[in-house]
GUGU-490216 format. One record per residue (C-alpha): x, y, z. Coordinates in pm, whole numbers, plus 50000, padded with zeros to 5 digits. Last residue first. Layout:
REM residues N
XYZ;...
This chain:
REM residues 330
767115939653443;765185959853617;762905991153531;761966018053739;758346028653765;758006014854160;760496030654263;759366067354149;755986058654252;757096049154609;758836083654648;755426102154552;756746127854290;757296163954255;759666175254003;761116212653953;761786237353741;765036262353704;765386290853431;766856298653112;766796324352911;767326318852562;767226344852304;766736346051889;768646375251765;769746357651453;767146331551246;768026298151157;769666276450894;773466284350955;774746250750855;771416225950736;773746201350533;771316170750394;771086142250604;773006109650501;769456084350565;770146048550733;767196051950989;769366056951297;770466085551103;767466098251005;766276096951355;769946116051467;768836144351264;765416145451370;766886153251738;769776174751604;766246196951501;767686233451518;764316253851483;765426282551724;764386262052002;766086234351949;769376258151917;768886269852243;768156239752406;771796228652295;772586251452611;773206217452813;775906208652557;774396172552382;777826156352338;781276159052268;782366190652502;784896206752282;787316232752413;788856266452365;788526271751971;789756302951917;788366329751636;789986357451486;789116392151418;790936407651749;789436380951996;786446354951920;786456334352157;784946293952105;783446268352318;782436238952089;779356216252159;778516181352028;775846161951900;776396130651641;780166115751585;783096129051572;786486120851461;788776148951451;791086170351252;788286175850982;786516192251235;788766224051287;788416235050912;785016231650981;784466247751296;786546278651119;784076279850814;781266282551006;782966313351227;784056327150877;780366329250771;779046345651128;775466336251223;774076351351547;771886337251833;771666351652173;772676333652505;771486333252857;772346303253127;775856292352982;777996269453097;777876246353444;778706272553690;777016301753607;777156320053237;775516355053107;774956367352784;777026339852589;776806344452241;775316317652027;776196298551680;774236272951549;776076245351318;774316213251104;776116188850899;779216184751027;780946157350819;781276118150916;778996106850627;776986085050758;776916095051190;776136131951046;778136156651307;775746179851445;776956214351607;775946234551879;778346265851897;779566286752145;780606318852240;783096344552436;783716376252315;787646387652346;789586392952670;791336357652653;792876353152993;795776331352851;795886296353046;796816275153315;796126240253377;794976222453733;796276190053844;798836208254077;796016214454332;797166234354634;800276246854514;798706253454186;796746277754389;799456292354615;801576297454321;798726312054117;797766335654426;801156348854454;801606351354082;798836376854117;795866384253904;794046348853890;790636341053689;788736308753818;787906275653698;787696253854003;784026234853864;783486244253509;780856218653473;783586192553345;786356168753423;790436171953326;792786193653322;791146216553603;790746255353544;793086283953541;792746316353407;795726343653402;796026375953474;798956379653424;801456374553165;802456354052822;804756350152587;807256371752727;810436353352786;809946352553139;806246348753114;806756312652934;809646302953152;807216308553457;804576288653263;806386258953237;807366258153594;803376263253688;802226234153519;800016226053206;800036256453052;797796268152746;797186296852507;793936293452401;793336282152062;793556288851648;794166251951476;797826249651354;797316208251359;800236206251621;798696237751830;794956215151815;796626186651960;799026204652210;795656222952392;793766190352326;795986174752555;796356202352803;792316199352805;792166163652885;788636150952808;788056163052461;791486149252368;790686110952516;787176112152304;788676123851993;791316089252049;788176068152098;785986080751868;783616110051942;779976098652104;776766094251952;777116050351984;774866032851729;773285997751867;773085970551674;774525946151849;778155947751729;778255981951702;777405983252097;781165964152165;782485979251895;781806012352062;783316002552396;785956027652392;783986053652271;781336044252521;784026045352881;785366074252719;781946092752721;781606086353043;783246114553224;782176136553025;778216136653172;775446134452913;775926100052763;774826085852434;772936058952299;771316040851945;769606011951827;768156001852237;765725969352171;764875975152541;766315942652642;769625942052446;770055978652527;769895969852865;772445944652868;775255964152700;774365989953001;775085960653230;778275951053043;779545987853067;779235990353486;780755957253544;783455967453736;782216001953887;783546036553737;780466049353590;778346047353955;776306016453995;772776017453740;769176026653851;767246019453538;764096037453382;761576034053099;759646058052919;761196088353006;760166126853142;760056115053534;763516096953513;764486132953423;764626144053795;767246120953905;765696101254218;766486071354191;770246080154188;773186058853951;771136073153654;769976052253332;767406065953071;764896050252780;763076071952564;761056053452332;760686075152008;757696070151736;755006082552000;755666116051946;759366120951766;759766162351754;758066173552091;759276139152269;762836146352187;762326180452304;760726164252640;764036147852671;766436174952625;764156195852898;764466170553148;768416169753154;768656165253540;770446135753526;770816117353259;773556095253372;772806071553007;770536081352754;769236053452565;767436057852256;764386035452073;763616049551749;
């Protein structure tokens, strides 16, 4: 299988799992706008590409998976995974499969408020959401909601400006300052995720590992524990069907006075997927079959509980002019 990840970034662990489960039968090929990302030094070739939002930017990663033979990509920062949904005809037509939501899943996942009205209309459990400040004074006044609150931006990812309020001083001066953010219900109950596979044949989730969240720093979770929970399977799938998915994903969920929330989808490999990898969770073999023309069997819940992952920071050290020198041109 030859794979492209595209803005890979620092996700060297992801790539020496794919490694661990293909061998030699997996060519690992990566873009980055920075010579320097760190997992340039786990693939097999490299490219230096111009930032996402560049004219041109799509046609040259077209390009690349004409020359490297690419049959299937993904992203690993949001921000581009509209820029593939929208193309995926584009890569269909040359072979090449694209793990990323549809185009109108993609838009949702992206803008929270969005999703927030999608998910109310299609009487899916979630957080209880606000997209400006007027709308949530009316709210409080007629008592749908108080403070403490929890705001975060609309749109982007890594958790960056999420923050709890207490005082509708600080929200006003807050929202003041950037009106773009969205406000929502403080939700008091356990807070989780789930990796989950969504089979590029038949369209259904196929595979689903649950986690608690120990302990979380800016970009998601850093310690989690494993669990399995019937009516939590049963919720992601009610949710799914709502949606158009397609290959890795990650759903944050809450789980508050015996129900559970979905709070937002992030549509591709979630940096804690590691977890589930580790606890015998192959999405990696998953997406070979895939690419191979195989429907794979459902694997939901098929792992053991109480498995932990801690995880920690490593590093790369490399000559400068061997980095440059191993990256690939068109």
């Amino acid at each position: 299988m030859n794979i492209l990840f595209c803005s890979v970034g620092r996700r060297c662990e992801l790539l020496k799992d794919f490694k661990k489960t293909l061998g030699d039968n997996v060519k690992i090929v990566v873009t980055d706008n920075s010579e320097v990302a760190p997992a340039f030094a786990f693939a097999d070739v490299r490219y230096t590409v111009p930032l996402i939002r560049e004219p041109g930017y799509i046609d040259i990663i077209l390009e690349i998976c004409k020359k490297e033979q690419i049959q299937a990509v993904t992203t690993l920062i949001d921000p581009e995974i509209m820029l593939l949904a929208a193309n995926r005809e584009r890569f269909e037509a040359i072979g090449v499969e694209v793990l990323c939501p549809y185009e109108k899943t993609a838009r949702l996942c992206f803008d929270k408020f969005e999703m927030f009205e999608y998910l109310t209309e299609c009487g899916v459990n979630t957080v209880l959401t606000y997209g400006d400040i007027d709308s949530f004074k009316d709210a409080r006044q007629a008592g749908k909601i108080d403070l403490p609150v929890f705001v975060k931006p609309r749109t982007g990812s890594g958790s960056v400006g999420a923050r709890r309020i207490d005082s509708m001083e600080m929200l006003e001066e807050v929202m003041a300052q950037d009106p773009s953010l969205i406000i929502q219900q403080l939700m008091q109950g356990k807070d989780m995720d789930a990796d989950i596979y969504v089979d590029t044949k038949s369209h259904k989730p196929v595979a689903i590992f649950s986690k608690k969240k120990l302990s979380t720093t800016i970009g998601g979770a850093n310690k989690t524990i494993s669990f399995k929970d019937e009516k939590l399977f049963d919720f992601v799938k009610s949710a799914l069907v709502h949606f158009e998915f397609n290959g890795p994903m990650d759903m944050d969920l809450f789980y508050q006075e015996g129900q559970y929330y979905l709070s937002e989808v992030n549509p591709r490999f979630g940096g804690a997927y590691l977890h589930a990898y580790g606890a015998g969770v192959d999405f990696i073999k998953l997406i070979e079959n895939n690419i191979n023309g195989i429907e794979n069997d459902e694997i939901i819940g098929e792992y053991e509980e109480d498995v932990v992952m801690m995880m920690y920071d490593s590093v790369v050290i490399k000559k400068l002019g061997d980095i440059q020198a191993s990256i690939s041109t068109l």
